[in-house]
Phi, psi and omega in degrees: 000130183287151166309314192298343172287333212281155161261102169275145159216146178267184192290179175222006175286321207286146180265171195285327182249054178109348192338160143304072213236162158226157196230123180221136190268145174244129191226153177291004126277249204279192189209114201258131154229142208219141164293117173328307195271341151250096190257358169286342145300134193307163164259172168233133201232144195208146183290166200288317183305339182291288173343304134003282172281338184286318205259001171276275183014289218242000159291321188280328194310000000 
């Protein structure tokens, strides 16, 4: 699947002026993350269960 197929959304956390954000897709294989501010740079793909496990992770921190 091309970047250009994928639907990015951001946090509803990120704010409007520029914030430090990410922007990321879901697809029924992976979870797509991408830089807000450059989208023109490559992405990165992780499987949905990694994801998963990344976000109990960072939920606990």
């Amino acid at each position: 699947m091309s970047t250009t197929e994928l639907v990015w959304f951001k946090s509803s956390y990120s704010g409007t002026q520029g914030d430090n954000c990410i922007e990321v897709a879901v697809t029924e294989q992976a979870v797509h993350v991408r830089d807000s501010k450059n989208v023109t740079l490559p992405h990165f793909s992780v499987r949905r269960e990694e994801w998963s496990r990344f976000l109990g992770f960072a939920a606990g921190a």
